[in-house]
N, C-alpha and C positions, 0 to 999 in steps of 0.2 A: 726848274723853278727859279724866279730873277727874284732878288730884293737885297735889300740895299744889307750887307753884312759890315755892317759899323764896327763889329767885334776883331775884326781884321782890317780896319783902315788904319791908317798911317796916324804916328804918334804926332801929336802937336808939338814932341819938345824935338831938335836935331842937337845931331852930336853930343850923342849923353857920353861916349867914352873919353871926352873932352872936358868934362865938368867937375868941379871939387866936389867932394862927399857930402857936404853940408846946402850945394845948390841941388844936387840930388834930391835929396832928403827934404826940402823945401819944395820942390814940383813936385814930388809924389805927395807932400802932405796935402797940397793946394787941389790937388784933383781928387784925393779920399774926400775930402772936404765935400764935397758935388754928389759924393756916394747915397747920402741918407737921403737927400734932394730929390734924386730920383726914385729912391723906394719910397718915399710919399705918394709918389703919382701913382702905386701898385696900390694902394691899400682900398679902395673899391672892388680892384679885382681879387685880391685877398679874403677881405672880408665875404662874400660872395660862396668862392671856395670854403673858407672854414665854419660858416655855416652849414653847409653841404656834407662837410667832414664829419662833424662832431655828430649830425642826426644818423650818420650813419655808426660811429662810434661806437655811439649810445646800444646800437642794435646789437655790439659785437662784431662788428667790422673792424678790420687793419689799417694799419697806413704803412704803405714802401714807397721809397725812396730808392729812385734808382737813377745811375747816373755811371760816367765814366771819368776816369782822372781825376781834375780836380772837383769837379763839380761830385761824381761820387763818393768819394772823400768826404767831402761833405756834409753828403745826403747820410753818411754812414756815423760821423763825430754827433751829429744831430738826434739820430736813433737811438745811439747808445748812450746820451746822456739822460733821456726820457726814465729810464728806469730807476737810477737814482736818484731822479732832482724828484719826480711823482710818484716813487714807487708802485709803476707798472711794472706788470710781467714785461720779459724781455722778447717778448716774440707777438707785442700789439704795434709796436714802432719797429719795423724792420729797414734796416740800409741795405740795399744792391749795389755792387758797385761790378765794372765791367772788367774782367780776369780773375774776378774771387777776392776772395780777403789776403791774397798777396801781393794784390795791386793796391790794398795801401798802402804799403810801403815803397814799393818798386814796381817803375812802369809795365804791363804785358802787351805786348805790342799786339797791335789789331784788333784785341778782343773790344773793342768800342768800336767796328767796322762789322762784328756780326748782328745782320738785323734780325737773327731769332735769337741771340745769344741772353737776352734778356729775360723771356717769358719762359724760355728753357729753367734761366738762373730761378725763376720764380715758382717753378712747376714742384718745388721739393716743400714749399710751403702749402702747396694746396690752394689756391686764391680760389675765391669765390666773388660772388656780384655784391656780395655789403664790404668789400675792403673797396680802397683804394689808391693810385700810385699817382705819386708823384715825379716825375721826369726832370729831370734838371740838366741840363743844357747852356752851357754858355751862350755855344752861336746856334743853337736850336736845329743845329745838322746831325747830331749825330746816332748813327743808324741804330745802333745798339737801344738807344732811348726811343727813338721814332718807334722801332719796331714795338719795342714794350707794351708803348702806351698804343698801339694801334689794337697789338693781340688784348689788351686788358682793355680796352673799349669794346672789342668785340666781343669779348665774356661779358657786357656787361657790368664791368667794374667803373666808379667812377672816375675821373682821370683830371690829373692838370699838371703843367709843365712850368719851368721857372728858366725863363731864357732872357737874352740880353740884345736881339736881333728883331724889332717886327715883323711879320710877314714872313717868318723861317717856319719851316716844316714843323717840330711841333706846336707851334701856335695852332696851325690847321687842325690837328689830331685832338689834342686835348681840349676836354670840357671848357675846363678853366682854366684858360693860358695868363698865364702871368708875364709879362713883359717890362724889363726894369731896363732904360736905355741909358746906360751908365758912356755910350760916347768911348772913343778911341782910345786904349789903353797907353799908361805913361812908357811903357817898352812895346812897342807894335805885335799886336796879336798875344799877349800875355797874358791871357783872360783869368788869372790866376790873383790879378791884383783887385782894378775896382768891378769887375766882372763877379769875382768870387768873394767881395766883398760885401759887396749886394745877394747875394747866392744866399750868405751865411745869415744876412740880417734879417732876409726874409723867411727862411728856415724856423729864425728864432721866433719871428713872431706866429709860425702858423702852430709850430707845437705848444710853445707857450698861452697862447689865446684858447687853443684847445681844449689844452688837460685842465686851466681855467673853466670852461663853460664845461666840462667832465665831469666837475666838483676836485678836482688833485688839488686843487689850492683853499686853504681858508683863509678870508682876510688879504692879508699879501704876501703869508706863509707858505713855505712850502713843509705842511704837515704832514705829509708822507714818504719825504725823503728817504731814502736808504741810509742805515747808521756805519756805515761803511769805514770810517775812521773817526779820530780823535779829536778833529776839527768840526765833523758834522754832530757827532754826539753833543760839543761843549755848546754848537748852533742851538738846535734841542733844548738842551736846558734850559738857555736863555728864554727860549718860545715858552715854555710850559711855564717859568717864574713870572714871566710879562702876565701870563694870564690868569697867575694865579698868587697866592699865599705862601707859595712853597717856599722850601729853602733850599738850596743849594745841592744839600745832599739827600736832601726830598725828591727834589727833580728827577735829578741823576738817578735814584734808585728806581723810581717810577719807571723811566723813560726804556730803561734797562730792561726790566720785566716784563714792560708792556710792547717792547718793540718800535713803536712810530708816538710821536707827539701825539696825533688827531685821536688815537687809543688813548691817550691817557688822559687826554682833555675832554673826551666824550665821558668818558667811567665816571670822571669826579665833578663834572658838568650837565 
């Protein structure tokens, strides 16, 4: 297959190992800059997709997230913060990543070269036709992702991919290709910078629009956060005084017994 892989053209800047740290720092700001520009131009194909997502949601459908290197990384920082920002179960947002959960840390060489290694990785979840995956892909090559989202369109699950190359493999494959053309990285072939920048920002908006249209949010609260530490608890309080009479240690006692904000705002509302 021919098309033009922008994600591996040559950097516009030369001779960075010639440059002061602060001219550095300066061309990489200038190109992040360009980053949210282009995930503008996604947000029809976006909206589209999480549309599509959330009726199927609603039904008790999943969403994975599979991906390799940095892109799975990713796809996996994304899932696992679903649980406590919305307090969702931890197994409605799931991340795949290509070598297992020890390839976040450390690379596993090849495992993002097996095209069944994906739908394998996903066969312990049980997937059915009301989830569905998300593919993420930098340069929309790689096999591990192709292959996923080919076996998971073929069950009948619904499918979309989040790449930075037009016209790359899964563009063809997935429902709803997403394509964000963030243009040649400030270090040649680095797709880790505004490739994965755009990755993350578009990530943010399909969960977050989501568990929105889900009902996980009231207002512009996140009322069902997890009370996980001492900073989200003192969050909480604050929400429940905002909306109410309480005091301080009203709140807090409440918040405490009741477990989540939206319990204690419902009881006494």
């Amino acid at each position: 297959m021919s098309f033009d892989k922008i994600t591996e053209s040559e950097s516009a800047y030369r001779d960075l190992d010639q440059k002061a740290v602060r001219e550095i720092l300066e061309d990489m700001n200038r190109e992040d800059q360009t980053v949210p520009l282009a995930v503008q131009q996604c947000i029809p194909a976006i909206e589209s997709f999480v549309e599509k997502l959330v009726h199927r949601m609603k039904e008790g459908g999943r969403l994975f997230y599979v991906g390799a290197g940095t892109s799975g990384r990713l796809g996996v920082v994304d899932a696992s913060e679903c649980p406590p920002t919305f307090g969702v179960s931890d197994d409605w947002v799931i991340g795949i990543i290509a070598g297992g959960d020890r390839a976040i840390r450390k690379a596993v060489e090849f495992a993002e070269d097996d095209l069944q290694g994906c739908w394998t990785d996903m066969g312990r979840f049980m997937p059915d036709a009301l989830d569905t995956v998300v593919g993420i892909a930098a340069s929309g090559t790689t096999p591990y992702v192709i292959g996923g989202l080919k076996q998971a369109r073929d069950h009948g699950l619904l499918t979309a991919s989040i790449c930075c190359n037009p016209g790359s493999p899964v563009t063809l494959i997935a429902d709803h290709p997403i394509v964000c053309v963030v243009g040649p990285e400030y270090l040649t072939g680095s797709t880790r910078l505004k490739a994965g920048t755009a990755q993350k920002l578009i990530l943010n908006m399909i969960s977050t629009s989501a568990m929105i249209r889900l009902g996980r949010v009231k207002g512009n609260q996140m009322v069902d956060m997890a009370l996980s530490n001492q900073k989200l608890i003192e969050r909480g309080v604050r929400m429940i005084r905002a909306a109410s009479e309480l005091s301080e240690e009203e709140a807090r006692k409440l918040l405490l017994e009741k477990g989540s904000v939206r319990k204690v705002l419902e009881d006494r509302f």
